[in-house]
DOKOL-440971 format. One line per 3 residues: their letters; for each residue x, y, z of C-alpha. Coordinates in Angstrom, 3 decimals. Example, Ala and Ser with C-alpha at 12.3 -4.5 7.8 and 13.67 -1.06 7.14 Angstrom:
DOKOL-440971
AS> 12.300 -4.500 7.800  13.670 -1.060 7.140 .
***
This chain:
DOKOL-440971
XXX> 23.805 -8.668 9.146  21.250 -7.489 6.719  17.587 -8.358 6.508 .
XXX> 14.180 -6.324 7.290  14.346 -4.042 9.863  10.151 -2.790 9.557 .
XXX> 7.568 -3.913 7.718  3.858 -3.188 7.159  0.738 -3.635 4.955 .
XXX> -2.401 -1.530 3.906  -5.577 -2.829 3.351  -7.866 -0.038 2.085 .
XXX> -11.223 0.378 4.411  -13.921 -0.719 1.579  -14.838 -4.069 0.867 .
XXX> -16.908 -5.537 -1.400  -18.937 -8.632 -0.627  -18.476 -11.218 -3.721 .
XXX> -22.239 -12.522 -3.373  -23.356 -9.072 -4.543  -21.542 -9.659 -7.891 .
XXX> -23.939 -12.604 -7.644  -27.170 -10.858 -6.342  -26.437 -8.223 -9.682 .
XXX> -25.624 -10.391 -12.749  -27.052 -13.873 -11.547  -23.390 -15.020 -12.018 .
XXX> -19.733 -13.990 -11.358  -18.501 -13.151 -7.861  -18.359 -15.811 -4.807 .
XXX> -17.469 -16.245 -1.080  -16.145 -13.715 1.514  -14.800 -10.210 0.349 .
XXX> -12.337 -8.444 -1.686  -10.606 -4.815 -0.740  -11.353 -1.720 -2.553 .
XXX> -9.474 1.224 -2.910  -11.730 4.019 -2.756  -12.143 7.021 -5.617 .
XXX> -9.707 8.592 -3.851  -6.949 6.287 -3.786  -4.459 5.238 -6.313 .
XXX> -1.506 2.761 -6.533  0.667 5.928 -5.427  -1.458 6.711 -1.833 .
XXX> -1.250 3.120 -1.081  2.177 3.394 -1.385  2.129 6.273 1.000 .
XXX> -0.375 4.788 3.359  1.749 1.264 3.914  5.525 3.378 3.727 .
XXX> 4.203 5.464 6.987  3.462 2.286 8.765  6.581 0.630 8.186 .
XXX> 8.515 3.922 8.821  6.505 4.597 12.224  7.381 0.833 13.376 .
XXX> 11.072 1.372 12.761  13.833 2.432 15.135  13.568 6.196 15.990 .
XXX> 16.648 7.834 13.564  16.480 5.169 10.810  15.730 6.743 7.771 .
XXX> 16.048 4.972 4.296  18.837 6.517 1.668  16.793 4.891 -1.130 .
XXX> 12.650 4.307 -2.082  11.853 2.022 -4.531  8.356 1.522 -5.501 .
XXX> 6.607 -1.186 -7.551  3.085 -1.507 -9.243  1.933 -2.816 -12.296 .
XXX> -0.938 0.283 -12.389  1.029 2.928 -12.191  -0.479 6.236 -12.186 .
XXX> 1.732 8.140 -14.742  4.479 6.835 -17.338  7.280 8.566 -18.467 .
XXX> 6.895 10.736 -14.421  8.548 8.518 -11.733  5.666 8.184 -8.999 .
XXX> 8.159 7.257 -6.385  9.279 11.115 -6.135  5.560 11.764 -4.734 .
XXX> 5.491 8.839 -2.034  9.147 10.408 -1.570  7.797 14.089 -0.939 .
XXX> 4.671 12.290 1.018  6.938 10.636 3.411  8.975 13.462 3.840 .
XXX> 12.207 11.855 3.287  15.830 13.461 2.908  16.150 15.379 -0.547 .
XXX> 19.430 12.948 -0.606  17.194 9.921 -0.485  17.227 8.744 -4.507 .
XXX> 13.104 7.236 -5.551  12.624 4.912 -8.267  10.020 2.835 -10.122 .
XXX> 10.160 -0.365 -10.892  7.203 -1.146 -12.513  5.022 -3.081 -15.461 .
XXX> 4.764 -6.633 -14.456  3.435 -8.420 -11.390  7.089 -10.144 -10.483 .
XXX> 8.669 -6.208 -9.709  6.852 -6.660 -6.168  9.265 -9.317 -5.070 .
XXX> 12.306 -8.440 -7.639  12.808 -4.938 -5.839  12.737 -6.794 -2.675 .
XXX> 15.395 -9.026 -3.785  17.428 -6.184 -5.346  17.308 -4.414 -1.867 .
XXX> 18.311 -7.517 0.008  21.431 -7.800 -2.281  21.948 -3.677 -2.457 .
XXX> 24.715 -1.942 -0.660  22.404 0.605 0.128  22.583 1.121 4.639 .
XXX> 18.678 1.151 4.239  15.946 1.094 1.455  11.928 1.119 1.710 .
XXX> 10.895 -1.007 -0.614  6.927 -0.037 -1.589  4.348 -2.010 -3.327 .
XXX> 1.105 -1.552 -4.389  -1.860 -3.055 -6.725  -5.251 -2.258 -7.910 .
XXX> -6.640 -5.084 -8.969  -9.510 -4.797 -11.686  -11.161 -6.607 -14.268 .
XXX> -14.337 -7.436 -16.731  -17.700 -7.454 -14.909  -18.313 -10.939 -13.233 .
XXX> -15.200 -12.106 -14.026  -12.457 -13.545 -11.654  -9.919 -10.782 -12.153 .
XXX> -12.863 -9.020 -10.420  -13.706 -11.248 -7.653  -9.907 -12.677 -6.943 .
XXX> -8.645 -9.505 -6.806  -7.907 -7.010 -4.025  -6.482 -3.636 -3.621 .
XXX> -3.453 -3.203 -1.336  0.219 -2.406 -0.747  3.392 -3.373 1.550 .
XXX> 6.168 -1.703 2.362  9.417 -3.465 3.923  12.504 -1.334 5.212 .
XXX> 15.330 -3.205 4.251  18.968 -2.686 5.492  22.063 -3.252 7.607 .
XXX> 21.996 -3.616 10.914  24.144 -0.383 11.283  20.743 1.258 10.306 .
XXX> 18.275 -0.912 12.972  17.791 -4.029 14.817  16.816 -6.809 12.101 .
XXX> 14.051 -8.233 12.703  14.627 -10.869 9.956  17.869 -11.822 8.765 .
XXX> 18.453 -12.347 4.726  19.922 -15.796 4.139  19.820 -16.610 0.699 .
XXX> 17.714 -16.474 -2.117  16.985 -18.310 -5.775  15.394 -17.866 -8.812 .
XXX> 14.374 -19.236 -12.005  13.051 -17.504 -15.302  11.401 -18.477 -18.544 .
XXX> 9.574 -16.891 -21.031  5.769 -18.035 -21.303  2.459 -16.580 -21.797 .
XXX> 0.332 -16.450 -18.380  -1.470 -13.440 -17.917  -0.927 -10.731 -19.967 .
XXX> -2.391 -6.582 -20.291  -1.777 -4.516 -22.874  -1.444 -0.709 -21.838 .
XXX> -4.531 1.469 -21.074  -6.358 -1.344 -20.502  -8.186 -2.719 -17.316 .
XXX> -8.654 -5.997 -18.237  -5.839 -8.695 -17.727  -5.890 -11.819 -20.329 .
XXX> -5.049 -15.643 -19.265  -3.733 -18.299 -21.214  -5.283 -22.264 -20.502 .
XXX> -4.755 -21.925 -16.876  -2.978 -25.801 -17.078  -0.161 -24.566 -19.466 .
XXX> 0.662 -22.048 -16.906  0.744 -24.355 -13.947  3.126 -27.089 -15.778 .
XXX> 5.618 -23.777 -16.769  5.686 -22.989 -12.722  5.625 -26.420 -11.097 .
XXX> 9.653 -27.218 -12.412  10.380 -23.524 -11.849  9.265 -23.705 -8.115 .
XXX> 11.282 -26.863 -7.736  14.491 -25.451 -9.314  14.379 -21.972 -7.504 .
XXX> 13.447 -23.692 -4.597  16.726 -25.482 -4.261  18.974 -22.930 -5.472 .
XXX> 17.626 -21.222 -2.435  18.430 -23.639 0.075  21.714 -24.338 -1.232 .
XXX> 22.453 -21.167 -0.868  21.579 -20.603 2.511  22.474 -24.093 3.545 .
XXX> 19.172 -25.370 4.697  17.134 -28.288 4.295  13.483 -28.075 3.588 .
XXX> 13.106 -29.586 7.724  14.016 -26.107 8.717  11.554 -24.058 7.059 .
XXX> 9.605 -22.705 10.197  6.714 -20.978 7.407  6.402 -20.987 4.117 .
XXX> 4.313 -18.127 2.044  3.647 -18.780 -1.663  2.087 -15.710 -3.441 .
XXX> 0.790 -15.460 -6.915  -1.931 -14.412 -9.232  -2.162 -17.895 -11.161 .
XXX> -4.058 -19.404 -8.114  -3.699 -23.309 -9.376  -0.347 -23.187 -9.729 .
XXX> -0.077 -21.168 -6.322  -1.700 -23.885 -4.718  0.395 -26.505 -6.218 .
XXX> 3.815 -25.299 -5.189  1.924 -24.834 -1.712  1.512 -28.506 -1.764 .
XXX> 4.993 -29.747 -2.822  7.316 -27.805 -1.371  5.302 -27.641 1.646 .
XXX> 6.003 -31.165 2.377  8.010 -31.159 5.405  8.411 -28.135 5.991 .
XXX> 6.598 -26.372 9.173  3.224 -24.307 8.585  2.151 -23.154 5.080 .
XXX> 0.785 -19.889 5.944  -3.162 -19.120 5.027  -3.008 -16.291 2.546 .
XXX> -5.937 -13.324 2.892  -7.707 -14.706 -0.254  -10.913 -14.659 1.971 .
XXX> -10.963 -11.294 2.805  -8.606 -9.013 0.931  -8.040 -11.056 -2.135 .
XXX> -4.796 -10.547 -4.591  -3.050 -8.502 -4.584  -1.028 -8.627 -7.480 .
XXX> 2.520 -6.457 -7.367  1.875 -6.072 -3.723  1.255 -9.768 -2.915 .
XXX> 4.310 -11.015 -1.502  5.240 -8.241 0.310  1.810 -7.936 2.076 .
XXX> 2.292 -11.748 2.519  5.607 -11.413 4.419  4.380 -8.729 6.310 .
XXX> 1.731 -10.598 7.817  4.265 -13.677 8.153  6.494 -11.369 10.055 .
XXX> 3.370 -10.008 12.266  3.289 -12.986 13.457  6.451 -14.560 13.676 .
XXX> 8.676 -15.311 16.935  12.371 -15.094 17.355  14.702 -17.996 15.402 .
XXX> 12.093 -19.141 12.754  12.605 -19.733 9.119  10.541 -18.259 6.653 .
XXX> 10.477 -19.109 3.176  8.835 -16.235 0.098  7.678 -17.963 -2.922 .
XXX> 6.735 -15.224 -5.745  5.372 -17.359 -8.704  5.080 -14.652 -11.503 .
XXX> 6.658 -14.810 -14.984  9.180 -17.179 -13.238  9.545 -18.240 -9.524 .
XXX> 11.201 -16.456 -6.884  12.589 -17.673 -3.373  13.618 -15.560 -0.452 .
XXX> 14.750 -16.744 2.914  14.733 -15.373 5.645  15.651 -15.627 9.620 .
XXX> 13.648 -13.715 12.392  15.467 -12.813 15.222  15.584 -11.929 19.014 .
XXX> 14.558 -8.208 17.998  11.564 -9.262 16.367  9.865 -9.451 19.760 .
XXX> 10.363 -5.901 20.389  9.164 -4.685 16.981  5.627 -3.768 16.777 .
XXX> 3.576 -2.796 13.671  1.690 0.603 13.420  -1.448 -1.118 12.204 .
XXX> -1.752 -4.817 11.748  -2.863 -6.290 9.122  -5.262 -8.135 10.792 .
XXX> -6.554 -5.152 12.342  -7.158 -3.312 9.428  -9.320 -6.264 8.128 .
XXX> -11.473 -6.305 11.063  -12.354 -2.453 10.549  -12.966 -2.607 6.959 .
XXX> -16.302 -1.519 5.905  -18.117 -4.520 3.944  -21.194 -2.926 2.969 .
XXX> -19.458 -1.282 -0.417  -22.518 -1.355 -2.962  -21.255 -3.232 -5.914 .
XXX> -22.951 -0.186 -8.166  -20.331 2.420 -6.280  -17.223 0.023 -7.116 .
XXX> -18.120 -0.075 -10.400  -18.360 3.893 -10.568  -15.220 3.939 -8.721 .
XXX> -13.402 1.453 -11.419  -14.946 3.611 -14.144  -16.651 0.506 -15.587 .
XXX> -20.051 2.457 -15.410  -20.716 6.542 -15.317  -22.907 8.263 -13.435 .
XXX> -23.781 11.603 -14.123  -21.302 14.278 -11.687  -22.953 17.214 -10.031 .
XXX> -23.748 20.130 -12.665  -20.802 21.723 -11.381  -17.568 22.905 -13.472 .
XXX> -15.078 19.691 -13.330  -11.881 20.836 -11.308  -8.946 22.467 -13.293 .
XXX> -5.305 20.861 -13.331  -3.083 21.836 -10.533  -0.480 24.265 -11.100 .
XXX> 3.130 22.959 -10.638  4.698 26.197 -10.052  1.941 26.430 -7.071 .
XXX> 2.812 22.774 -5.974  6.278 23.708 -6.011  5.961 26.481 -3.771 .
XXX> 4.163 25.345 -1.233  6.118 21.287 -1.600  6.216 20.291 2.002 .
XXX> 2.296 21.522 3.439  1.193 20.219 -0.335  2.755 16.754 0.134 .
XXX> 4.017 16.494 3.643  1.446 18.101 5.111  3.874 20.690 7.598 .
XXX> 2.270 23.430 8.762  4.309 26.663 10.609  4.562 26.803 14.235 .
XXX> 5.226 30.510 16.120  8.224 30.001 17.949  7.307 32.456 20.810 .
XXX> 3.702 32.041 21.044  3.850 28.410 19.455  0.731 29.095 17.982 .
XXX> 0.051 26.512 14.804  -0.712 28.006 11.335  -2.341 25.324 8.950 .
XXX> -1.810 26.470 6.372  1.899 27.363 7.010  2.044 31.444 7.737 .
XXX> 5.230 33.845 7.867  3.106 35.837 9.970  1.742 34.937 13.142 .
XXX> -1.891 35.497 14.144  -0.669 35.462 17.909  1.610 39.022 18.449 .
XXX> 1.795 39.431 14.975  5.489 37.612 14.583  7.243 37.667 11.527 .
XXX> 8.820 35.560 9.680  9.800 33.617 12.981  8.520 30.757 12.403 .
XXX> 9.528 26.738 12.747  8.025 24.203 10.603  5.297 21.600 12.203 .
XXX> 4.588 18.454 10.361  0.870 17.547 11.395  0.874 14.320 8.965 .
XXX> 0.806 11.469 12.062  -1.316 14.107 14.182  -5.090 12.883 15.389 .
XXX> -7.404 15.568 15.248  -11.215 16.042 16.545  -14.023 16.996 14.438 .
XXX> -15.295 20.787 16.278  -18.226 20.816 13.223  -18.674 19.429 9.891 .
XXX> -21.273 20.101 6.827  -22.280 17.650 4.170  -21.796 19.564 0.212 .
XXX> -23.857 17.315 -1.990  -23.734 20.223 -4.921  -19.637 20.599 -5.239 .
XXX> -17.838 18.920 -7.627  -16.744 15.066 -6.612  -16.757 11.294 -8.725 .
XXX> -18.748 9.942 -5.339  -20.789 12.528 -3.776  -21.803 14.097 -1.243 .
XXX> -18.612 15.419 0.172  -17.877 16.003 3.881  -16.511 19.058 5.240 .
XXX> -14.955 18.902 8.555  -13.231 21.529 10.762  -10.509 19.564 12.658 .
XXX> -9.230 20.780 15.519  -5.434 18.727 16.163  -4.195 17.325 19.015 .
XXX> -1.521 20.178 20.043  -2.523 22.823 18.401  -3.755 23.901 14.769 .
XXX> -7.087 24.018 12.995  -8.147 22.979 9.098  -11.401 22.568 7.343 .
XXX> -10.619 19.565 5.652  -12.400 16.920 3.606  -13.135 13.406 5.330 .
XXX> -13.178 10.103 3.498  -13.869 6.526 4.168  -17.332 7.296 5.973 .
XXX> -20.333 7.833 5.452  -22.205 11.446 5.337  -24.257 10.026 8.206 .
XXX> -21.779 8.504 9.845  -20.092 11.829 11.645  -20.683 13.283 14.501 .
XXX> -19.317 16.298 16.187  -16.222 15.329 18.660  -15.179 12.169 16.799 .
XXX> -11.130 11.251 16.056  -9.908 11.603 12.914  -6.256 11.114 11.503 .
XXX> -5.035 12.006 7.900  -4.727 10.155 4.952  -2.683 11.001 1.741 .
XXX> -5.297 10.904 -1.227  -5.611 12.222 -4.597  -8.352 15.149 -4.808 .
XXX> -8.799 14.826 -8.686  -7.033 14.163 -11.996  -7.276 16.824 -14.579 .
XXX> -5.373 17.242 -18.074  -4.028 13.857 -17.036  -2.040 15.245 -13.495 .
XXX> -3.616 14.045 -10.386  -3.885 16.446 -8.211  -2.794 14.879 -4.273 .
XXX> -2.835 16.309 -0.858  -4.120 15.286 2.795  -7.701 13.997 3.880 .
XXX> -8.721 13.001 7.174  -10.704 9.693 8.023  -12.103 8.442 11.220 .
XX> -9.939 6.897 13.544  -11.016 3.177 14.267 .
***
């Protein structure tokens, strides 16, 4: 049997009410709210953020042999970014990363691939930062987010949700389109697009069921994700006919989320799922994709690390439209009158790989004293070079005192300073995000969070933050 053994979304903690769009231009925006990745996040730390949750919901042992990460932002070209949510996630040097990137439709297409791949077990990433022109709906559809499914055999893990069969169907037509370097996405007459997907739906559609040998009766849910919203709605509407529930997408509250759409969407299908039901992914995107899938008995033991609903309950929707436009570089403020940070050094990065990316520390095998960072000698008896390593990544810590820096160098200041002291042993000063400066308070939980510090000379420079736990 193969299928998805874990799965799991991430919903950045900002949000941005639409009506402020409103209350700034006098047009533009909407209703409810749209996620924001904060200056600190790109497509790659979403990744990260959303491959720890699936991986910490999964089977105790199961470790993928491949990662395969989609966006249509990537961070760099020509460098694979999969090798850093690789080194983040601290999997096996054997474990091959790739990229499969450019267009919207990679989201679901490396899902497929990994359904139909050999490979014992694959995490298949996505993620999206959705952007666009000032009061336009790019802006206001859009949200920022990422999935990641572990796919495999059940020689790897219980599946939670047998593959059945798939179907596609492709054809070349101008939809949305973005030309490199650019932040703005272009649409065609949005009713040219919808009569290209509406035959395209039907036809992949069947192929699917035919190949699974199913009638349209026994589709428990069905989950149509897309960024052309009309036509979305449309195939929603036909091939919905008969078949169980149509789930509600997050539209009101996290928004679209491009590359990452339909895996975020099956995610939260699978969240709530029970045993023996049908589900049915529709990816409408420069053709029309159709997965199906089968959850079984194991899905009731399977929890998630962080629901998805969850994480859109604890968002913070009080995002000032003014920051997310810093944030998206659509307006710039003036930095603190402090130098701007130099590029990281690689050889540097290279020597210290797992506490840069992994965030491992040293542990004192007599004393087990914890040395963040990592140490060959010990600071209890003086050891040397007997040391073990100790990976502090999924470690909560508690703030012992913290300082607010409003003069060093950051894109949204003030920065927050925070001594952590971690559950188990080990102490950091480390830099907090997602809160406020007066939202802190000596003794609160924090856990960390993989981030990018800056980007110089075109490298972005990543390593661990903490944020409060909620």
């Amino acid at each position: 049997m193969r299928g998805i053994i874990s799965a799991a979304g991430y919903v950045p903690h900002n949000r941005l009410d639409r009506a402020k769009i409103t209350e700034f231009f006098g047009s533009g925006g909407g209703k409810g709210t749209r996620s924001v990745a904060s200056y600190d996040q790109d497509t790659t730390t979403l990744a990260v953020e959303a491959g720890r949750y699936a991986l910490a919901a999964a089977p105790d042992g199961c470790s993928p042999e491949s990662l395969w990460f989609a966006t249509a932002v990537p961070t760099y070209l020509d460098k694979t970014n999969a090798t850093i949510v690789h080194a983040a996630l601290r999997l096996d040097s054997s474990a091959a990363a790739y990229d499969l990137g450019g267009g919207v439709r990679s989201g679901i297409g490396a899902l497929r691939a990994a359904l139909a791949s050999n490979d014992p077990a694959v995490l298949v990433t996505s993620a999206d930062i959705r952007t666009g022109q000032a009061t336009g709906g790019d802006e206001a559809s859009g949200g920022d987010a990422s999935a990641a499914l572990l796919v495999g055999d059940d020689s790897a893990g219980p599946v939670i949700a047998e593959y059945l069969g798939a179907g596609s169907a492709t054809r070349e037509f101008l939809d949305t389109w973005r030309v490199p370097g650019e932040s703005r996405t272009r649409h065609w007459e949005e009713r040219f697009a919808e009569t290209q997907f509406g035959p395209l739906a039907d036809q992949a559609w069947n192929e699917a069921l035919k190949a699974a040998g199913l009638s349209p009766e026994q589709v428990d849910v069905l989950v149509v994700a897309g960024s052309h919203s009309r036509a979305v709605k449309a195939a929603a509407r036909k091939l919905g006919t008969g078949v169980g529930t149509v789930a509600d997408d997050y539209s009101a509250t996290i928004g679209n989320a491009g590359t990452a759409e339909a895996g975020l969407r099956l995610a939260g299908a699978l969240e709530a799922a029970t045993p023996g039901q049908v589900i049915a992914l529709v990816g409408l995107a420069d053709g029309v994709d159709v997965l199906l899938l089968r959850t079984t008995d194991a899905i009731t033991d399977w929890q998630p690390a962080r629901s998805i609903g969850d994480q859109i309950a604890g968002g913070n929707p009080d995002l000032p439209y003014a920051k997310f436009l810093s944030w998206r570089g659509q307006v710039t403020v003036e930095p603190p009158r402090r130098p701007e940070p130099a590029r990281m050094s690689a050889s540097a990065a290279g020597r210290s790989y797992d506490w840069k990316y992994g965030f491992v520390g040293s542990r004192d095998r007599e004393s087990g004293a914890v040395h963040l960072p990592p140490s060959r000698v010990s600071f209890v008896g003086g050891n040397v070079d007997d040391m073990e390593p100790a990976p502090m990544a999924d470690l909560q810590g508690t703030v012992l005192t913290f300082t607010v820096d409003k003069l060093v160098y950051s894109p949204s200041p003030p920065v927050v300073f925070a001594v952590v002291n971690f559950d188990g042993g080990g102490r950091l000063p480390v830099e907090l995000t997602d809160v406020a400066a007066d939202g802190v308070s000596i003794g609160d939980k924090v856990e960390m969070t993989f981030r990018r510090l800056n980007t110089s000379d075109g490298i972005a420079n990543y390593f661990w933050k903490a944020r409060p736990v909620r």
